[in-house]
DRENPA-3360 file (N, C-alpha, C; in nm, 2 decimals, always signed):
BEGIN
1 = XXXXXXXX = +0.08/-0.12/+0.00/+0.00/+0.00/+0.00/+0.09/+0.12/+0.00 ~ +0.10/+0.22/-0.07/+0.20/+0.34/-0.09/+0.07/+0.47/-0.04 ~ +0.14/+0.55/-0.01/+0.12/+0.62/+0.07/+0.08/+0.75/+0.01 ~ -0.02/+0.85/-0.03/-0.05/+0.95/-0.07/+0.00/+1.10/-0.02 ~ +0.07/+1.16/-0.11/+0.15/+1.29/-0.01/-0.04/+1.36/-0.06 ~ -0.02/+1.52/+0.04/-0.09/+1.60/+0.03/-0.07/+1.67/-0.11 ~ -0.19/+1.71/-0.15/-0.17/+1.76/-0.33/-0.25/+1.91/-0.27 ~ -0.19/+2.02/-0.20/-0.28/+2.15/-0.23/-0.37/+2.18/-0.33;
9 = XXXXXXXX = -0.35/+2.16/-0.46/-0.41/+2.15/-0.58/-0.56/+2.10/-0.56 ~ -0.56/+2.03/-0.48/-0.69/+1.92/-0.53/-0.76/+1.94/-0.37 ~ -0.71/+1.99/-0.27/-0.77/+2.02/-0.14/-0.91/+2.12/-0.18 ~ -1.00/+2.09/-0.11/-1.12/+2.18/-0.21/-1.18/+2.28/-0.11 ~ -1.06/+2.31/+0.03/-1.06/+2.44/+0.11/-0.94/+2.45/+0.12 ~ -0.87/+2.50/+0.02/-0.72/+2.57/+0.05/-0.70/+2.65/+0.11 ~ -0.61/+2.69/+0.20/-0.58/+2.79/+0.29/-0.49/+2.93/+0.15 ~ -0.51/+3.04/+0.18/-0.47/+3.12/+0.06/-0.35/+3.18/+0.12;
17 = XXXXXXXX = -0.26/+3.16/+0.00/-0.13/+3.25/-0.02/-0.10/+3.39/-0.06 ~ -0.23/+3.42/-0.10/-0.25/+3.59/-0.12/-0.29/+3.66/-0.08 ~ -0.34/+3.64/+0.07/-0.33/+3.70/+0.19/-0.18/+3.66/+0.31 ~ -0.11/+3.78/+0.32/-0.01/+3.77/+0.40/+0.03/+3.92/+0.48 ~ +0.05/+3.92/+0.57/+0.12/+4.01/+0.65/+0.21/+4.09/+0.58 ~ +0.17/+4.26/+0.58/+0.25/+4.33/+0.49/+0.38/+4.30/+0.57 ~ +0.37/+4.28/+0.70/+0.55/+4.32/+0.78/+0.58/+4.21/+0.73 ~ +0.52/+4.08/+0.69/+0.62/+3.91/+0.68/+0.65/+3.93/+0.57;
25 = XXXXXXXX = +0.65/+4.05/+0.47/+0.67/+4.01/+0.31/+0.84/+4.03/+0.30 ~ +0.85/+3.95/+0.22/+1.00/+3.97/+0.17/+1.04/+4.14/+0.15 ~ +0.99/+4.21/+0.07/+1.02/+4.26/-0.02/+0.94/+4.41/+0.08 ~ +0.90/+4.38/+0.17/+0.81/+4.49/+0.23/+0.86/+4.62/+0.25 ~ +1.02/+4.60/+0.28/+1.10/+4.69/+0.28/+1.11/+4.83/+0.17 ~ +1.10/+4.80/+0.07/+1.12/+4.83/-0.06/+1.01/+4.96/-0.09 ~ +1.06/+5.04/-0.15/+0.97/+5.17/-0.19/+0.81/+5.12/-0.23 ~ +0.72/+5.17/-0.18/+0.58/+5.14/-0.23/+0.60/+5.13/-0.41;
33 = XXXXXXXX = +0.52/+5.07/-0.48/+0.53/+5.11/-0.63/+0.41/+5.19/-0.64 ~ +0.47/+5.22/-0.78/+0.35/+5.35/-0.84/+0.21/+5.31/-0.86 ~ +0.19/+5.19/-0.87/+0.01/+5.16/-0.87/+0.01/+5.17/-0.72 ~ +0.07/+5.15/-0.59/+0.00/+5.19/-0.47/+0.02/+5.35/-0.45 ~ +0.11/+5.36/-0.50/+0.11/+5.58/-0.46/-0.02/+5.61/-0.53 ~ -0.07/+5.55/-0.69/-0.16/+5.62/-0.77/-0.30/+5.59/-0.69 ~ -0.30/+5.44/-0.62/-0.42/+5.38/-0.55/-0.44/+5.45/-0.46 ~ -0.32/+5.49/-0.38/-0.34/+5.51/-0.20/-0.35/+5.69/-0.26;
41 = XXXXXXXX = -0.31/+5.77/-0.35/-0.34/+5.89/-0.34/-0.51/+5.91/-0.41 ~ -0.55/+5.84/-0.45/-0.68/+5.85/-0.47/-0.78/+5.82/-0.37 ~ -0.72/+5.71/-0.31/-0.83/+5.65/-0.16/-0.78/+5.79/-0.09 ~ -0.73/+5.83/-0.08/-0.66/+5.95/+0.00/-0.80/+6.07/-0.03 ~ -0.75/+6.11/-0.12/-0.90/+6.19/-0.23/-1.00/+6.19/-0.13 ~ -0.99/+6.05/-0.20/-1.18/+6.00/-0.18/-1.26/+6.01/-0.01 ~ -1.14/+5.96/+0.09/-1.14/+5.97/+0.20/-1.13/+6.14/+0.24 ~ -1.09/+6.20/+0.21/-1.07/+6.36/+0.30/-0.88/+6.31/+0.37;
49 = XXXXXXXX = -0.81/+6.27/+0.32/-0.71/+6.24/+0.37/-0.59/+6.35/+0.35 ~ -0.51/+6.38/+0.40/-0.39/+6.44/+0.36/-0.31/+6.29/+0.26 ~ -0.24/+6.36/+0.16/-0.18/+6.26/+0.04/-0.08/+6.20/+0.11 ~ -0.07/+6.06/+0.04/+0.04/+5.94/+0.13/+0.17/+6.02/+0.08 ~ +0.27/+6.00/+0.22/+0.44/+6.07/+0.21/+0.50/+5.97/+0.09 ~ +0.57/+6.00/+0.05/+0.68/+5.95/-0.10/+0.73/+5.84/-0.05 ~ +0.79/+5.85/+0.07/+0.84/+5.77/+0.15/+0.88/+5.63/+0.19 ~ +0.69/+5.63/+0.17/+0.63/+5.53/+0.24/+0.68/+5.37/+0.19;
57 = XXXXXXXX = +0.69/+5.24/+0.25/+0.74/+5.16/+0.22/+0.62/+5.08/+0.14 ~ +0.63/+4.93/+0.07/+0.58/+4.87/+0.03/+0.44/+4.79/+0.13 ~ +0.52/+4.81/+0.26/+0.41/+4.73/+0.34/+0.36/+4.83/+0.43 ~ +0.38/+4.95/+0.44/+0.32/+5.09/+0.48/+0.21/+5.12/+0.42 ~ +0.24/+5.07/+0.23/+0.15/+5.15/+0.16/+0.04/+5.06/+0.17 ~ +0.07/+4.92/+0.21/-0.05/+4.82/+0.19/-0.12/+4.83/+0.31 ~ -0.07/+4.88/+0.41/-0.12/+4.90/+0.55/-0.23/+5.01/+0.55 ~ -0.24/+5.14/+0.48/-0.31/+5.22/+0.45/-0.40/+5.20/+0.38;
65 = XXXXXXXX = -0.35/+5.14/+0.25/-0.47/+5.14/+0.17/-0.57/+5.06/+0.20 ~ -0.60/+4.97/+0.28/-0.64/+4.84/+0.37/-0.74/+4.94/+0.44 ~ -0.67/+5.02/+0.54/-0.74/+5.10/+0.64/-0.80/+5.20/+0.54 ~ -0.79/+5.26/+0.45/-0.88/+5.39/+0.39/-0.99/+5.28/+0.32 ~ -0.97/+5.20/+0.26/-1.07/+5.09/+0.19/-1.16/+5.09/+0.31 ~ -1.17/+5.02/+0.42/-1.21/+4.99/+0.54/-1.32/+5.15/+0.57 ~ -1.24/+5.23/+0.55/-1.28/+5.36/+0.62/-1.42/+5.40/+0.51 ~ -1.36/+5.38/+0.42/-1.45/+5.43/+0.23/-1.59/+5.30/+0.22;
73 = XX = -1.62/+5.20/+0.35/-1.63/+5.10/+0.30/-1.67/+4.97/+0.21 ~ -1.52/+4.99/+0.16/-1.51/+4.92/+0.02/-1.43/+4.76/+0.07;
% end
């Protein structure tokens, strides 16, 4: 009798990999990119916000725009 490894694939409640912790990301460090400056200065807009700083990191910007979505609630 051989033994069946786990196949994620075919699990029919997968747990998702596209939800993750902005602080656990690799890459979180790293300058926000221009679709989150273009995103997060519009939720900014739309909200009554003062515009996101230049600054801001990759997992900063996903941290805001999270919270203004929330706020806008979208």
């Amino acid at each position: 009798m051989s033994e069946q490894t786990h196949n994620p694939k075919l699990d029919p409640n997968p747990g998702s990999n596209t939800e993750k912790d902005p602080d656990d990301w690799v890459s979180g460090d790293e300058p926000m990119t221009g679709a989150q400056a273009s995103y997060l200065t519009t939720l900014s807009e739309e909200g009554h916000e003062e515009p996101p700083p230049e600054d801001l990191t990759k997992a900063e910007a996903s941290k805001r725009i999270d919270a203004l979505k929330e706020k806008l609630g979208r």
